[in-house]
Steps between C-alpha positions, in 0.01 A plus 500: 500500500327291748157483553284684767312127601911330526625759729174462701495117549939539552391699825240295579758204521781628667468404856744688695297817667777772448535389125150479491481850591789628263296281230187643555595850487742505229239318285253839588762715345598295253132474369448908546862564338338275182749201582283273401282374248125482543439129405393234763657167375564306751242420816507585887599214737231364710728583790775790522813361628556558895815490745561142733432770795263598661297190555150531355170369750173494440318796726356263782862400550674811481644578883384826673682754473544594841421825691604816289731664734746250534733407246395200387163654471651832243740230327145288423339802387727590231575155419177469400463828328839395314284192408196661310730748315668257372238272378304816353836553261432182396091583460567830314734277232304274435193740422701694240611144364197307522249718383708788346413412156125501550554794751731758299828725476329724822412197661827355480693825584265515777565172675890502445467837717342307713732232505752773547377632779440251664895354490582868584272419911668129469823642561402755721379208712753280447768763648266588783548167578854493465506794755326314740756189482302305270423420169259373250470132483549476912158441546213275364227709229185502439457203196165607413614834251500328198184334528313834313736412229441208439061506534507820276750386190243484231305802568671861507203637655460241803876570542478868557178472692645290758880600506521872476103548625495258730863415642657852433230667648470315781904649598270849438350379835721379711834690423397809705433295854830374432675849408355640813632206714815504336522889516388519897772215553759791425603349158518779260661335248272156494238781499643644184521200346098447555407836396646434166355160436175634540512782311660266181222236580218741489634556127537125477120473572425742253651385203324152606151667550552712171594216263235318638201767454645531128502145410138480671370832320648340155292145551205713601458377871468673811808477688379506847292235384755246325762613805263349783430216249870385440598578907268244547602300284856473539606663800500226767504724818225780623518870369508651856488887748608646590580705158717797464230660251687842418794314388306251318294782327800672418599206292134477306407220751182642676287322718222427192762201437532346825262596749222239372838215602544628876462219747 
């Protein structure tokens, strides 16, 4: 029988998104249908492994995206969507892999739903795309994703502080302003899409903000407290409003975390 930590670090390096995606997920039922062993004998890869395409710039080089309307602009925006679904497969793996061990059998079947889901919105995306005469890989990415990665790899609780509490939560905010643009521009569908992902990320958030209050509570620290102090510590940009608070409190993340941060 393989082991839970092989079939992890398998998806993890295979590059191609759509096999990605049919890794991810398979390895999610695999590991609920009791397919694999719980042992962790071989390590994560500093890097997952990622398609030739798209082309991946650093933020200050990344082109504008145009105006929304036109399409150019709507190919951009779910280009860029595509973009941070993907990557966040990648982030969800490697949190049951890397610190699944230390973290536990919830905490693993946790993040491989995770990891699940979020291959479930990359393909969603990727056929949007597909619909609007495009494709993934047509356009340069964001190459900054990985960066939370690779700052928090020693530390399960600076990961989930700044990955699901920080990045995830963040798509809490600004997901709505984009449903309601996408939704008045007459796309139902790209609307349907949205309303999904957020729904599935508030839950992603969640499961972040819960692991992380229990592996606080266990050490005996405050976890407002030790949240603010790793943010600062290894979360390079600013924790900025405007905040979607009711969705954020409906994953455990109320403003006694963040509100001492705001620029």
């Amino acid at each position: 029988m393989p082991t839970v930590a092989q079939a992890i670090r398998a998806a993890l390096l295979t590059g191609d998104p759509r096999a990605k995606c049919f890794a991810a997920r398979k390895l999610a039922r695999d590991w609920r249908l009791g397919r694999l062993e719980w042992r962790f004998d071989v390590a994560m890869p500093d890097r997952p492994a990622w398609p030739d395409q798209p082309a991946l710039l650093p933020p200050n080089q990344m082109p504008r995206r145009g105006k929304g309307g036109s399409d150019r602009g709507r190919i951009a925006l779910w280009h860029a969507l595509a973009h941070i679904e993907f990557v966040a497969i990648d982030l969800a793996l490697d949190m049951a892999g890397r610190f699944g061990e230390q973290g536990g059998r919830e905490f693993v079947s946790d993040f491989l739903s995770v990891a699940a889901d979020e291959a479930m919105h990359f393909a969603l995306l990727a056929r949007k795309l597909e619909a609007l005469g495009s494709h993934y890989g047509a356009l340069p990415a964001h190459g900054g994703l990985w960066q939370a990665a690779e700052a928090t790899r020693g530390d399960v609780r600076a990961r989930l502080a700044v990955v699901p509490m920080v990045l995830e939560a963040r798509g809490l905010d600004v997901t709505p302003a984009t449903l309601e643009r996408v939704r008045g521009a007459g796309d139902g569908h790209g609307a349907r899409i949205l309303e999904r992902i957020l729904a599935d990320e508030i839950r992603h958030v969640a499961v972040g903000t819960r692991h992380f209050i229990d592996l606080c509570n266990a050490a005996g620290d405050s976890p407002e407290d030790s949240w603010r102090a790793l943010v600062r510590r290894h979360f390079r940009g600013a924790v900025k409003p405007p905040f979607n608070d009711s969705a954020r409190l409906a994953a455990g993340l109320s403003r006694d975390f963040y509100a001492a941060l705001v620029c």
